[in-house]
C-alpha positions as CSV (number, residue, x, y, z in Angstrom):
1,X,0.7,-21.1,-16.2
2,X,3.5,-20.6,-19.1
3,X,6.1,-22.2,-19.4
4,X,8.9,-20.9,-21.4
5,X,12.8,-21.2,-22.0
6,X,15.5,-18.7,-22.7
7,X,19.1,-19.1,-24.1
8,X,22.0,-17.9,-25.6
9,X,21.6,-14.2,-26.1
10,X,18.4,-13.6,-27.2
11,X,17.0,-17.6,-28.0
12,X,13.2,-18.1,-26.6
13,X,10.5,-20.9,-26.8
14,X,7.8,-20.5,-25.2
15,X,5.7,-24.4,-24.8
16,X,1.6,-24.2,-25.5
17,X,-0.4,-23.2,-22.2
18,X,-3.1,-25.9,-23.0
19,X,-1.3,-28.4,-24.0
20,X,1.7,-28.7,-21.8
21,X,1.8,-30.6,-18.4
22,X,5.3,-30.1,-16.2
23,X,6.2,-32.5,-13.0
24,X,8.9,-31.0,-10.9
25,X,11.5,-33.0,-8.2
26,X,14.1,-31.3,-6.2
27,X,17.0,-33.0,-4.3
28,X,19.6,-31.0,-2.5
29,X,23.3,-31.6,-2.4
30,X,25.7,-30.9,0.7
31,X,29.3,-29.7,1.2
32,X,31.8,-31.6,3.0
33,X,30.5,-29.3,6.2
34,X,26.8,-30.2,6.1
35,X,25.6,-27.0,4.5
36,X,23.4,-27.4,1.7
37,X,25.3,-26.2,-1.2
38,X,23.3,-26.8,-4.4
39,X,19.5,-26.9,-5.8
40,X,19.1,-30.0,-8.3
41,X,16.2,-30.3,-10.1
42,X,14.2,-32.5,-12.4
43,X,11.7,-31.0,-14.8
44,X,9.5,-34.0,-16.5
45,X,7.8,-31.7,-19.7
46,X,4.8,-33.3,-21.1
47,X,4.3,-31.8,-25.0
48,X,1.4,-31.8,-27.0
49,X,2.3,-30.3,-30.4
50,X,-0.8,-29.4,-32.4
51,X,0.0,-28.9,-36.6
52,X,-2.1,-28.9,-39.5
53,X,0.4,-31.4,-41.6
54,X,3.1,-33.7,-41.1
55,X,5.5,-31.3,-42.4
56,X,4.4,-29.0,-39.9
57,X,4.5,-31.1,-36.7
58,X,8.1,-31.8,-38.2
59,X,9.3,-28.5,-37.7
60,X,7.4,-28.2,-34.6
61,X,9.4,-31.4,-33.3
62,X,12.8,-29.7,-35.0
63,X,12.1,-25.9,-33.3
64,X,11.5,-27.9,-29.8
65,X,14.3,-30.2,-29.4
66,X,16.6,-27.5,-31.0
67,X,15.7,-25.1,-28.2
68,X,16.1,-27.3,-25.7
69,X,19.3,-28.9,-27.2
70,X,21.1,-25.5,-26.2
71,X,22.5,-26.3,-22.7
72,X,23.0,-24.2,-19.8
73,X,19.5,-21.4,-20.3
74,X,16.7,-21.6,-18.5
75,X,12.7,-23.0,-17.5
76,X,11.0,-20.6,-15.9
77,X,6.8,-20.8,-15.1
78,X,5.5,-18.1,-15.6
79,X,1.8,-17.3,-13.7
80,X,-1.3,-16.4,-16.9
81,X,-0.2,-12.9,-17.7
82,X,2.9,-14.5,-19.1
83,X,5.5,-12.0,-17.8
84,X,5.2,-12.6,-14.0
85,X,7.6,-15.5,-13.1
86,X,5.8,-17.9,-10.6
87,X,8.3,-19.9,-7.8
88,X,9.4,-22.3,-10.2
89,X,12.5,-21.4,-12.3
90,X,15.7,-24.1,-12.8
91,X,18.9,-22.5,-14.7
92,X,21.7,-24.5,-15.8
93,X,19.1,-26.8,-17.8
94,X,21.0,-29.7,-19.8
95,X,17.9,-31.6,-21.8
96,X,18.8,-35.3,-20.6
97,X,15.6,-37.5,-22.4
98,X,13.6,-37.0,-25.5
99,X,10.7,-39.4,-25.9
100,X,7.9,-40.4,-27.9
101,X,5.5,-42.0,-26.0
102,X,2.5,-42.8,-28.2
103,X,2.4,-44.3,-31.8
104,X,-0.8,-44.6,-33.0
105,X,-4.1,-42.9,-33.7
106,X,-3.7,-39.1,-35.4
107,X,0.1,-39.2,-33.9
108,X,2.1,-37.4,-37.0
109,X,-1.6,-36.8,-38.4
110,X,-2.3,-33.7,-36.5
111,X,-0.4,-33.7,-33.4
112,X,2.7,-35.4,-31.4
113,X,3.0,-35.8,-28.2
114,X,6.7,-35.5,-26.9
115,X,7.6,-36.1,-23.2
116,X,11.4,-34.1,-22.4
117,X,13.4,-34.4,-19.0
118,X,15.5,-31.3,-18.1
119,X,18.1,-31.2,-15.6
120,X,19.5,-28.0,-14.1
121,X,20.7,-26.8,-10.8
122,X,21.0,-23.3,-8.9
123,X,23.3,-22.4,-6.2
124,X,22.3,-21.7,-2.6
125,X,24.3,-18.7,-0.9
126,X,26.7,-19.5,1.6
127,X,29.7,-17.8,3.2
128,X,32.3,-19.1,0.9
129,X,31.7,-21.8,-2.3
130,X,34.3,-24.4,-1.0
131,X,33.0,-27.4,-2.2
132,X,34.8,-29.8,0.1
133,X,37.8,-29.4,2.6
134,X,39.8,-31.9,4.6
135,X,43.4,-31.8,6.2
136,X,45.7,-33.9,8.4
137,X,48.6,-34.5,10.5
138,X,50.9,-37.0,11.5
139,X,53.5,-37.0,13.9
140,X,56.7,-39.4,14.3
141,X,60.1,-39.2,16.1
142,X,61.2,-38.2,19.3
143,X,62.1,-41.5,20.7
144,X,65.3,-43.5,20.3
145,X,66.5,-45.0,17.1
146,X,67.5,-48.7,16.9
147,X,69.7,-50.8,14.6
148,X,70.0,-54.2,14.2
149,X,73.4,-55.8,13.1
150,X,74.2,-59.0,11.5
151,X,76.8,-61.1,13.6
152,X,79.4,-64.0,11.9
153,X,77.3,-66.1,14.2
154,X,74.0,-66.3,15.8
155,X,71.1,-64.1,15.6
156,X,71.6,-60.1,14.9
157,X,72.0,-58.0,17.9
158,X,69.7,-54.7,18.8
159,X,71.7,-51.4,19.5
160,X,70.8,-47.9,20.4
161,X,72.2,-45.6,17.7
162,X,70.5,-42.1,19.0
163,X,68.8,-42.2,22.4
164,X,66.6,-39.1,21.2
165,X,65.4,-38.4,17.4
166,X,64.1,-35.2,15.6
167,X,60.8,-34.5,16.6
168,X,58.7,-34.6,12.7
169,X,55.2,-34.0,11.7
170,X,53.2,-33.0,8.2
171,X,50.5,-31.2,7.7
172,X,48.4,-31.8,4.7
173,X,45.2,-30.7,3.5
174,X,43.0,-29.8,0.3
175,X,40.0,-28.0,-0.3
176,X,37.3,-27.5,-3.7
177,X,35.8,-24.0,-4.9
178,X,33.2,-23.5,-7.6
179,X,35.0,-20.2,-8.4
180,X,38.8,-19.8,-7.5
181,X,41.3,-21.8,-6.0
182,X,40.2,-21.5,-1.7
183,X,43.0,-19.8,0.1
184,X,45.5,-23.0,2.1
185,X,45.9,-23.4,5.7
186,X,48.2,-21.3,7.7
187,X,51.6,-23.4,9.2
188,X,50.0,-25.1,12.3
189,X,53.9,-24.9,13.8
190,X,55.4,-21.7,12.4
191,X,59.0,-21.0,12.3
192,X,59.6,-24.5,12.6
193,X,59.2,-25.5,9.1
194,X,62.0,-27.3,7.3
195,X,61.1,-25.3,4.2
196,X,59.9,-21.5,4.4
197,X,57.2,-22.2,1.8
198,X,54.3,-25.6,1.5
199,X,53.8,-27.5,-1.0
200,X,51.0,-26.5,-3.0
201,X,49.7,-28.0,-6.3
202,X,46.5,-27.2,-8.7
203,X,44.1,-28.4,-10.7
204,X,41.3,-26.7,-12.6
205,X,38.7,-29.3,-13.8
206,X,35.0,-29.2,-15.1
207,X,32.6,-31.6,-13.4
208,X,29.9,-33.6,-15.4
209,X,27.1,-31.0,-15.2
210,X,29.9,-28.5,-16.9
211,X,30.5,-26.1,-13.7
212,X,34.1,-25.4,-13.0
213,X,36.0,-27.0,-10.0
214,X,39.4,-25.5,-8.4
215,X,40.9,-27.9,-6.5
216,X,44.4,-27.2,-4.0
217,X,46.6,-29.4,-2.4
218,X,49.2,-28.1,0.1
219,X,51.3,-29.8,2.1
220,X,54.1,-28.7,5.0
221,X,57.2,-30.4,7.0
222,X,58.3,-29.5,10.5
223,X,60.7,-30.3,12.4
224,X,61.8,-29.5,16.2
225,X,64.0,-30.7,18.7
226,X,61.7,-30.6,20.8
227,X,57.6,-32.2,21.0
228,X,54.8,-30.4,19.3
229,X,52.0,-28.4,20.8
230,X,48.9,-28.4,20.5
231,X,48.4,-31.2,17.8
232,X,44.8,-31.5,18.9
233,X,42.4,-31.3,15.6
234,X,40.2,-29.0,18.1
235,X,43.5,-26.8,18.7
236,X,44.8,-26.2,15.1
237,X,44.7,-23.0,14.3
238,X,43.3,-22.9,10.6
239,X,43.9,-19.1,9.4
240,X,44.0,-19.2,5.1
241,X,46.7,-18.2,3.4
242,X,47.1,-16.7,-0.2
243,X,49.8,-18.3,-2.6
């Protein structure tokens, strides 16, 4: 097996067959719905660079970190004939550990030995790339309104100041893509909003692997004189909306 990595435009570096060993671990991340959303993967790279002088192993050392010092290319494994990729390939790769494990003997004489831990991920294809999604609702009013008033003496006495109130709820919700911002709920009430349009505010971050994150807020206000319908999470009518 080969192992080789490509970057940038046209950057390659392709690892000794003999004298490189490769250890593999894959954990899988999930959305905020349970579907598996992202391949993570560990690439442990044991390196045993051969020269004929220090000077040499120096700019071996030098060419190999370099390589793998440029973020985001990729590993792949390719089977004996060098050009047929086997079923181990990891993009995204960010080099995370450079070791030297051994110190003595012909170390620096004629050889080094140099252990490397890569990190990368790959996507898995789903219907849409929200990351995460949540929204909520709360309800108030609709009963009577009470004040209490302060008398010259005694304690303060409890009257009825509206035997019926305005019926209010909010609606409020968020949601993560990899790529855009994810379209917002529809109004759960329409036509009884107290402003035409949500709320909506954005944010565009970067996460600590690099990958982009578009993150929307949105938020709406009803009111109604009368009591809301179907306010039952299983009832709510989620249809997306472009703003």
């Amino acid at each position: 097996m080969i192992l080789k990595y490509t970057y940038g435009t046209s950057g390659s570096y392709s690892f000794t067959e003999e004298t490189t060993a490769i250890q593999i671990s894959t954990a899988y991340e999930y959305d905020s719905r349970g579907r598996p959303d992202k391949q993570n993967q560990t690439w442990q790279i044991n390196a045993y660079l051969q020269a004929s002088t220090q000077a040499e192993i120096t700019t071996a050392i030098n060419t190999l970190v370099s390589a793998l010092s440029t973020a985001d290319g990729t590993l792949t494994l390719y089977i004996n004939n060098g050009t047929t990729k086997s079923s181990h390939e990891l993009t995204n790769c960010h080099l995370q550990n450079v070791d030297y494990p051994e110190g003595t003997g012909s170390e620096y004489a004629n050889h080094r030995t140099v252990n490397l831990t890569v990190n990368g991920y790959a996507d898995i294809t789903k219907d849409d790339d929200i990351v995460s999604f949540q929204e909520s609702l709360s309800l108030s009013g609709g009963g009577s309104r009470f004040i209490l008033l302060e008398t010259l003496n005694g304690t303060p006495k409890k009257f009825t100041q509206k035997q019926k109130t305005i019926y209010r709820a909010t609606q409020q919700g968020s949601a993560v893509g990899k790529t855009d911002y994810p379209t917002i709920s529809a109004a759960m009430f329409p036509g009884q909003e107290v402003e035409e349009n949500p709320r909506v505010s954005k944010n565009h971050t970067y996460n600590e692997m690099g990958e982009e994150r578009y993150s929307i807020s949105w938020s709406y206000e009803f009111a109604s004189a009368t009591e809301f319908a179907n306010t039952s999470p299983s009832k709510w009518a989620l249809t997306a909306v472009e703003v």
